[in-house]
Each structure stands twice: as C-alpha cells, then as structure tokens.
VEXDREN-2710 file (C-alpha; in Angstrom, 1 decimal):
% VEXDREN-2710
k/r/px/py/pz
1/UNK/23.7/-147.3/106.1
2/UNK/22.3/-144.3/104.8
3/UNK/19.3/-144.2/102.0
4/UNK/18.2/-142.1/99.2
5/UNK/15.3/-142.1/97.0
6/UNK/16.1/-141.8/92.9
7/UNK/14.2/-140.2/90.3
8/UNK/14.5/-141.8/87.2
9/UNK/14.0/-139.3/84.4
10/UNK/13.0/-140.3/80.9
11/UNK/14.1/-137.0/78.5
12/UNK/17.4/-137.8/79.9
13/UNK/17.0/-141.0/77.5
14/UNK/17.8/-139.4/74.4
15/UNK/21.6/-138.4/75.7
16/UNK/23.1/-141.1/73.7
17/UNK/27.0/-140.5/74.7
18/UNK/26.2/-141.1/78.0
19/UNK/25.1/-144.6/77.6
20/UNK/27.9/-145.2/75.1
21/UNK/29.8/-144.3/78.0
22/UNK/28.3/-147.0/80.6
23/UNK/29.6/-150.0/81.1
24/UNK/27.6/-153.1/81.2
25/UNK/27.5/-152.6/85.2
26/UNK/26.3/-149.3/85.2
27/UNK/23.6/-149.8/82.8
28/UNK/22.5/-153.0/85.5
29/UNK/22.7/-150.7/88.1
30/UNK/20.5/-147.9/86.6
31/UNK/17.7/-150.5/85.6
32/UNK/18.0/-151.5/89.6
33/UNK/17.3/-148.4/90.0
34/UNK/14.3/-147.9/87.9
35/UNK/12.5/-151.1/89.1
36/UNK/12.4/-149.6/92.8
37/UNK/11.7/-145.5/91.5
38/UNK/10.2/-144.1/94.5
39/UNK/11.4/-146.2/97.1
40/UNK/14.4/-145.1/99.3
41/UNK/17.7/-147.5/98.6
42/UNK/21.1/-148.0/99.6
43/UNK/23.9/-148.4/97.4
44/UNK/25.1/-151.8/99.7
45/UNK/21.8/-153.3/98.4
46/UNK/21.9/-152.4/95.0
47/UNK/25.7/-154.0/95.1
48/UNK/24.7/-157.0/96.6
49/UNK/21.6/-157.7/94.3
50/UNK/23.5/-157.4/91.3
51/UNK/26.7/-158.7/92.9
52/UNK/28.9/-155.6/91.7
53/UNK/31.1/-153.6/94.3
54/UNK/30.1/-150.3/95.9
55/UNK/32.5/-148.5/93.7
56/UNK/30.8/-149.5/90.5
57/UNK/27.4/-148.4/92.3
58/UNK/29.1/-145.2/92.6
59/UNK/30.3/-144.9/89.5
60/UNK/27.5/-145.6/88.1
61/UNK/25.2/-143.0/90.1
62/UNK/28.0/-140.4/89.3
63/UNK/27.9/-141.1/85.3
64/UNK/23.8/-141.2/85.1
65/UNK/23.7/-137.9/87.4
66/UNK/25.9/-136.2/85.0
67/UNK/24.1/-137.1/82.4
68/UNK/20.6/-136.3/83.7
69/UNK/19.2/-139.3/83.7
70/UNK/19.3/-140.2/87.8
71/UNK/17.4/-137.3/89.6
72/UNK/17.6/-137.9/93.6
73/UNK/15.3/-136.6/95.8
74/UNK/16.3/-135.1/99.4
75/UNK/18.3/-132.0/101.0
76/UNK/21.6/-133.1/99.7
77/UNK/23.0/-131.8/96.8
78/UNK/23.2/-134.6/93.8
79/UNK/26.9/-134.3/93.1
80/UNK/27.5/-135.3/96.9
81/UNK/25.3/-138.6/96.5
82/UNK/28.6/-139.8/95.4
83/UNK/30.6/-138.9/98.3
84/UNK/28.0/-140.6/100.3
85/UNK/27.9/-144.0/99.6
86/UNK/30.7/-144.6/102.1
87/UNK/32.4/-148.4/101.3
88/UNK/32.4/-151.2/104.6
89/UNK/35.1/-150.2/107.2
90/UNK/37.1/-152.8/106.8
91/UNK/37.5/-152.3/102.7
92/UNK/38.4/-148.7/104.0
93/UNK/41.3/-150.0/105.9
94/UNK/42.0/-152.5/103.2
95/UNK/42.4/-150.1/100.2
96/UNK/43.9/-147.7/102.3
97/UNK/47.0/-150.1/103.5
98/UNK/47.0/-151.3/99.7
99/UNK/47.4/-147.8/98.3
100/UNK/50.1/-147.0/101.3
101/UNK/52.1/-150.1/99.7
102/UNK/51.5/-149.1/96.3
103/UNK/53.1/-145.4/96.9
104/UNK/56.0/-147.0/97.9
105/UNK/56.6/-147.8/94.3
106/UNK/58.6/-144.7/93.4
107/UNK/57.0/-144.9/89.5
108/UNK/53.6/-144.5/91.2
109/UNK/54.6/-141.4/93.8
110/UNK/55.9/-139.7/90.6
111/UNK/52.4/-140.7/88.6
112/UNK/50.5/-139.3/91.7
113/UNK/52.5/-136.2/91.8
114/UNK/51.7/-135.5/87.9
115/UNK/48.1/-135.9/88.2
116/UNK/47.9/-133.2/91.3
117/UNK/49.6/-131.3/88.7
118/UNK/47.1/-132.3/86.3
119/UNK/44.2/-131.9/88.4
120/UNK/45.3/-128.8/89.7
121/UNK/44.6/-130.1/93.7
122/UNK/45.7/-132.3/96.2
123/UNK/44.0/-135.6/95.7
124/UNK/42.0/-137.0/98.4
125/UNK/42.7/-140.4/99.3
126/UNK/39.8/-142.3/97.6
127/UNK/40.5/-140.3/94.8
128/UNK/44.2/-141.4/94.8
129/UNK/42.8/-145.5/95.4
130/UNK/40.8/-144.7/92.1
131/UNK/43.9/-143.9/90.2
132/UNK/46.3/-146.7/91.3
133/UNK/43.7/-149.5/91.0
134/UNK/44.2/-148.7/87.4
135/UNK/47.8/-149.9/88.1
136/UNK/47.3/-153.2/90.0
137/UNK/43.7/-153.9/88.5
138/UNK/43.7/-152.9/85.0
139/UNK/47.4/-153.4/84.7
140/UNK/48.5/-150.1/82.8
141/UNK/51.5/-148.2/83.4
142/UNK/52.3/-145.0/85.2
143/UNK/53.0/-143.5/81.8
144/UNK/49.6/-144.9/80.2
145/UNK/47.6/-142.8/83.0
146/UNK/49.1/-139.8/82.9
147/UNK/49.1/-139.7/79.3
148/UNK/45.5/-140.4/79.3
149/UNK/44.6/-138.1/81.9
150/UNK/46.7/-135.2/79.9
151/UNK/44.4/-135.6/76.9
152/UNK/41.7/-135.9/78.5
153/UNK/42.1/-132.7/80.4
154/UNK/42.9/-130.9/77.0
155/UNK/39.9/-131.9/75.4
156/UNK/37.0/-131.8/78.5
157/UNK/35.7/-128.4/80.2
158/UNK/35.6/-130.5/83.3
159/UNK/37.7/-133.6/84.3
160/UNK/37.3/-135.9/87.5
161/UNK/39.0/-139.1/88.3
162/UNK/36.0/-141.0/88.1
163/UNK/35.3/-139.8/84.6
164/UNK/39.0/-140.7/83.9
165/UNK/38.6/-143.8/85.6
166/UNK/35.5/-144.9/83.7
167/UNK/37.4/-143.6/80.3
168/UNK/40.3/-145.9/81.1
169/UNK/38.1/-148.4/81.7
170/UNK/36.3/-148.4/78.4
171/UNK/39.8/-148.4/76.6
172/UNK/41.2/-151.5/78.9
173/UNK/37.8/-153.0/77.3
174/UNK/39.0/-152.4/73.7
175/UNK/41.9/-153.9/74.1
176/UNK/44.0/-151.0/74.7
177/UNK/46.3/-151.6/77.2
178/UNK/49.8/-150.5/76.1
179/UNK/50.9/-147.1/76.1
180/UNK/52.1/-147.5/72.3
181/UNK/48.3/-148.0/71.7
182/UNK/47.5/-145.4/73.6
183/UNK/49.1/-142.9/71.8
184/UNK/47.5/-144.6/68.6
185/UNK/44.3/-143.7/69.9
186/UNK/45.0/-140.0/71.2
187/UNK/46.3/-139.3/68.0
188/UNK/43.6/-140.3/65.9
189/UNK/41.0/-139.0/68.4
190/UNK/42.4/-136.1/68.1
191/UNK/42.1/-135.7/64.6
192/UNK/38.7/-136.4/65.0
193/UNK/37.7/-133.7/67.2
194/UNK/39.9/-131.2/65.3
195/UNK/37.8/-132.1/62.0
196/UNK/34.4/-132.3/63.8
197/UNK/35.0/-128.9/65.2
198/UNK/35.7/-127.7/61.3
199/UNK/32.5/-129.6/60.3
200/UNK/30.8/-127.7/63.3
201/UNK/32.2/-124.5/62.1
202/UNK/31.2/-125.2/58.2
203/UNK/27.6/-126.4/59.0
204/UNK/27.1/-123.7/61.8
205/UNK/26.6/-125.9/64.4
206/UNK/26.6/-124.2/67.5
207/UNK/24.6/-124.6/70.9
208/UNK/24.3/-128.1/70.4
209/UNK/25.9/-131.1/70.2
210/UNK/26.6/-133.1/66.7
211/UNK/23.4/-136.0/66.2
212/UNK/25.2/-139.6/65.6
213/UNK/24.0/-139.2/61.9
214/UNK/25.8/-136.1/61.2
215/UNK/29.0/-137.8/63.1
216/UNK/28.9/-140.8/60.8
217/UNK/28.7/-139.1/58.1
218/UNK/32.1/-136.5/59.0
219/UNK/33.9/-139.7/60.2
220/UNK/33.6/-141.0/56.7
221/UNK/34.3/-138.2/55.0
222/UNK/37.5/-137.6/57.3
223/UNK/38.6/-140.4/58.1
224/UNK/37.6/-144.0/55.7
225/UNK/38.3/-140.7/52.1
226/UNK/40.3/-139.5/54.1
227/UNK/39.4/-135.7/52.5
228/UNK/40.5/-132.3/54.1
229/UNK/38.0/-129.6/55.0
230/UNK/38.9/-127.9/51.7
231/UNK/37.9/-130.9/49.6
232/UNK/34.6/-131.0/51.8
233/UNK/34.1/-127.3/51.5
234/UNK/34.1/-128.1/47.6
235/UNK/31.5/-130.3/47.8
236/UNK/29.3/-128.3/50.3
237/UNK/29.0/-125.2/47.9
238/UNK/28.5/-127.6/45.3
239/UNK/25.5/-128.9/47.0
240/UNK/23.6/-125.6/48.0
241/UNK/24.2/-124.2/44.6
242/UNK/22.1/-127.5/43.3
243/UNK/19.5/-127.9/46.2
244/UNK/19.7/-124.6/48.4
245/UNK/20.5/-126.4/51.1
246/UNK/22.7/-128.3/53.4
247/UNK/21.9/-131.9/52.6
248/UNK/24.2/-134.2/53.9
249/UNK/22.9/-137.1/52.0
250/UNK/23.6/-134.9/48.5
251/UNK/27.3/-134.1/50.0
252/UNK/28.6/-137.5/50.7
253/UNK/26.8/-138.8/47.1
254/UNK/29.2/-136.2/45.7
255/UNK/31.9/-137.1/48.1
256/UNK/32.0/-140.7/47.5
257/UNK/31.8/-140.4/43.6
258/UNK/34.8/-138.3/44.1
259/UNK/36.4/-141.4/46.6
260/UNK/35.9/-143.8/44.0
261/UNK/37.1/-141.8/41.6
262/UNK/40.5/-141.5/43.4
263/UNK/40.3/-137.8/43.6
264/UNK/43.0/-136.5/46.0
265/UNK/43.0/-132.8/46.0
266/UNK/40.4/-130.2/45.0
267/UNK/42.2/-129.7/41.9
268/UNK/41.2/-133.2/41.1
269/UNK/37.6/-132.7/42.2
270/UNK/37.0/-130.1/40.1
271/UNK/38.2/-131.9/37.2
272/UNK/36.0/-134.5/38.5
273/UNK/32.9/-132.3/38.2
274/UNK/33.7/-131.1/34.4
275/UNK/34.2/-134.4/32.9
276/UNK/31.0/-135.5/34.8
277/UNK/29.2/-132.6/33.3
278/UNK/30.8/-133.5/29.6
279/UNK/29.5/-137.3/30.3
280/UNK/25.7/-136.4/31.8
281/UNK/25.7/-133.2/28.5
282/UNK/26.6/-136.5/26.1
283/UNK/24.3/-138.7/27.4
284/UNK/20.9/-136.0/27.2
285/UNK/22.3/-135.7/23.8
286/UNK/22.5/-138.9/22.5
287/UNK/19.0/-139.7/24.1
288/UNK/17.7/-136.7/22.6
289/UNK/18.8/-137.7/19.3
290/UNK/17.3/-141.3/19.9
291/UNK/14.0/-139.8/20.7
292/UNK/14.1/-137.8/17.2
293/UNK/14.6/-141.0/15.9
294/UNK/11.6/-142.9/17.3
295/UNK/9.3/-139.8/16.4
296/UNK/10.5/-140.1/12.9
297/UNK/10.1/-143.6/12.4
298/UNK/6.3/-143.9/13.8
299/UNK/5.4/-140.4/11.9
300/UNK/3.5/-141.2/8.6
301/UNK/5.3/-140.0/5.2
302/UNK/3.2/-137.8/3.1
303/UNK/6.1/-136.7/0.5
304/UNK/4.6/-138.8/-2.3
305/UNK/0.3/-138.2/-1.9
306/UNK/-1.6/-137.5/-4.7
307/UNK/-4.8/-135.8/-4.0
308/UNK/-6.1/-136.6/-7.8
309/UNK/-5.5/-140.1/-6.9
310/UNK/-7.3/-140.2/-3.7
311/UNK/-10.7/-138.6/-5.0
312/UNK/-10.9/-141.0/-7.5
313/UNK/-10.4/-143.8/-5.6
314/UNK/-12.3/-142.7/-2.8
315/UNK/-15.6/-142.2/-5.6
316/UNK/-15.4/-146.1/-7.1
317/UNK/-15.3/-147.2/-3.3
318/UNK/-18.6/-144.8/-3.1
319/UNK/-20.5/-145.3/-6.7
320/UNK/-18.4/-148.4/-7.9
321/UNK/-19.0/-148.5/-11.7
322/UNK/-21.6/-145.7/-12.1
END
C-alpha cells in the first residue's frame, strides 16, 4: 500500500472548467483530500471512507493534477501518481478475465483496434478495461466511443483515455446515451467552438482562455439569435464607434434589439439602425418643440404695456389724490 502526501493549492481554484468537469465523486474525493493536507494517504483509504472505487480515486487525482489544483509532494513525477495507485489483486484478475471476455465480442476487438488508431499507440491493458467498461457499465455502443473519441481528438491538444472516459461519463449523465444523440451533440459543439474561435479572433483574444461571461454572452449571440460573425461584426464596429471600446454589454443591447426586431441578415440590421436613428431624431424633435412650448407659456407677454399708463398709476399708488 503505498502513500503520498498532497498539496492542495488554492490559485488553482479559479480554473472553473476543471470543476465543471468533476463529477460529484471527484469533487468528494478532492475535499478528502484537503481535510488531511499534509498528511501522507493512500488512495485505498480515501476509497473506502468515501465508499467510491479506486478507479474514481484515480480519476479524480488525474483530473485535479491536470488542472493544478492537487500538487503532490515526493520524488515521483505527478503524472505517475496515477499509475501508482495500483487496484487489489484480485480486481486485477477480475477485470482482466472480464475484459478477455469482452474482446471476444468481435464489435469490441474492432472498437479497440480504432482507438489504437486513434490514440496513435498500443493500449495498455488498464487502459483498454477503461474503454470497454464504457460498454458493459455505461451501456454505449462501439460506434458511440469511437465517435466520441474521434472528436475529441480533433478538438484537444492532448487526449487520454481517462479524460475520454470522464468526458463520456459526463454525457451518460446528461442523458446522452444513443449514438443519434451523440452526433446531436458533436454537431452543435462544434459549432460552438468554430464561433468562439471567430469571437476569439474578433475580440483579440489570445493567450488566454475565454471568462464564463464572455462565453455566455457569444453563446447567445450564436446560438439562442442565432447571428453569423458578419451580423456580430456589425454590431461590434457599431459599438466602438459610440463608446471606443469593446463593451460587451453595449453589443448584445444592440444585438438583441436587432433579435427582437427579427433582423436576419446585416442588410436588415442596417436598416434596423436608420429607422432607429429616424425614430430617436423624431423623438428629440418633438421634445424639443414641447419644451418651446412650456417656455412660452410661463414667459410674461409684454406686447400690449404702456409706459404712460404705468407712471401714472404707479404716482396715485405713491401721492393718492395730491
């Protein structure tokens, strides 16, 4: 049983995605974690306090590492913590025999032969375990994994079964299971990233990744308007020419007058902008004129004064009948 101190480190905190990412066992097995920081653990303790398996320990430390979040202490390297929380013997035999079974499944030597292929190595045998529990336990098909593991190979720098694994995972938990779902969800997810790397390329954001504010805001303006970069390019000069800056807030006011409007290409935008320009030009107009009005109406009239008059009637207020 072998031990290892963790270092729980705070600034990794504000990495959002990766806690996005964790499941409700992960985060229970980082706050174990926490609560005995300095003390050397094992991942068979952590799993039997919290009553999770030694695989979800694993995944767990893998995922938080990653991130930044789990610093260990010791001569190892971190990304081999993984590798060395080592299951009991006997589940080693167990999943091994299981897996041996599985493979006999013709579907499943095919799916294990794509994903070498999509990997780009020979997969070691906990690696291939990994990948055929999410045949027998999740219950998704052959085409379903490779399909998944496809995508996300095209859009990661760096794939690993476990972040696959933990990927499926989080889709099983959405409720998508079937492969026609899946390709629901690549599609649009693609989209996605294709628009946020336009928004990226508009805003000049490089070097960084994009804040959860500035993704809301380019998933509404993508996907619930349902606007192309052009139309949102429109607004975005639009907005610096009236505030010289880049204010998102000022963009989606313009954006969602233009929604509501029914505006459908920049044509219609722009046509958009003139008639709002005629209406707001009206309205100073007509308040302008109403303000003449008011001035008028409280300003004395001195058309009709006579001066003659008003000496002599200011001299009997004086001398009355003198």
């Amino acid at each position: 049983m072998t031990e290892y101190t963790f270092k729980v480190r705070l600034s990794g905190i504000s990495k959002l995605d990766c806690f996005k990412e964790a499941t409700k066992d992960e985060l229970k097995v980082l706050l174990a974690i926490a609560s005995v920081e300095g003390a050397s653990i094992t991942a068979e303790n952590i799993a039997k306090a919290l009553d999770v398996s030694i695989a979800r320990v694993k995944a767990a430390v893998a995922l938080f590492e990653e991130c930044g979040v789990l610093v260990g202490r010791g001569a190892l390297p971190l990304a081999k913590v993984e590798y060395e929380f080592e299951p009991d013997e006997k589940d080693i035999k167990k999943t091994s025999i299981e897996t041996s079974e599985a493979m006999r499944d013709g579907n499943l030597y095919d799916m294990n032969m794509d994903m070498e292929r999509i990997f780009e190595k020979t997969l070691a045998l906990r690696e291939t375990e990994r990948i055929t529990s999410l045949y027998s336990d999740k219950g998704l098909s052959p085409a379903y994994i490779v399909a998944l593991a496809e995508f996300l190979k095209s859009v990661k720098q760096t794939l690993t079964v476990e972040g696959m694994y933990r990927e499926a995972t989080r889709l099983v938990d959405k409720g998508i299971t079937k492969l026609e779902e899946l390709e629901i969800y690549i599609k649009e997810k693609s989209e996605e990233i294709a628009g946020e790397a336009e928004m990226r390329r508009l805003f000049g954001i490089y070097g960084r990744t994009v804040t959860p504010s500035e993704r809301k805001y380019f998933k509404r303006w993508l996907h619930e308007f349902a606007f192309g970069t052009v139309i949102i390019k429109e607004a975005y000069d639009i907005t610096v020419n009236a505030t010289s800056q880049r204010s998102l807030p000022y963009m989606d006011s313009i954006l969602t007058e233009w929604h509501s409007a029914g505006c459908k290409t920049v044509e219609e935008c722009r046509a958009r902008v003139e008639i709002k320009k005629h209406e707001n030009a009206k309205k100073v107009k007509n308040n302008s004129q109403k303000s003449r009005k008011t001035v008028e109406a409280e300003t004395p009239k001195y058309a009709d004064f006579n001066s003659e008059d008003a000496l002599m009637s200011a001299l009997e207020r004086s001398y009355g009948d003198e």
